[in-house]
C-alpha angles and dihedrals in degrees: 000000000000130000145211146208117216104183118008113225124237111236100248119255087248151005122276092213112106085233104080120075100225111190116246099245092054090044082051103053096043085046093152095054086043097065085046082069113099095230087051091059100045093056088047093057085042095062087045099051086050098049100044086055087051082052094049097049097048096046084054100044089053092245099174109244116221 
């Protein structure tokens, strides 16, 4: 049985785990492997909770949408 590769993988800029501190400009330039992080995407479904019940309160107080 042989095997082969067909593309190589580059090793990631850093790891996915939540327990290396990672500095802001490497986790900007590699964006895409940042919201793969688990705190990433909790903070991502945060903001979405809370704007969907602002949402919310302002559909059922009448507030006019523009």
């Amino acid at each position: 049985m042989s095997l082969n590769v067909l593309n190589a993988a580059e090793t990631p800029a850093f790891p996915l785990d939540n327990y290396t501190e990672v500095g802001e400009e490497v986790r900007l330039k590699n964006r895409t492997l940042d919201l793969k992080r688990e705190t990433m995407q909790q903070n991502i479904k945060t903001r979405s909770k809370l704007t969907n019940n602002i949402r919310n309160f302002l559909e059922e107080n009448n507030f006019p949408r523009y």
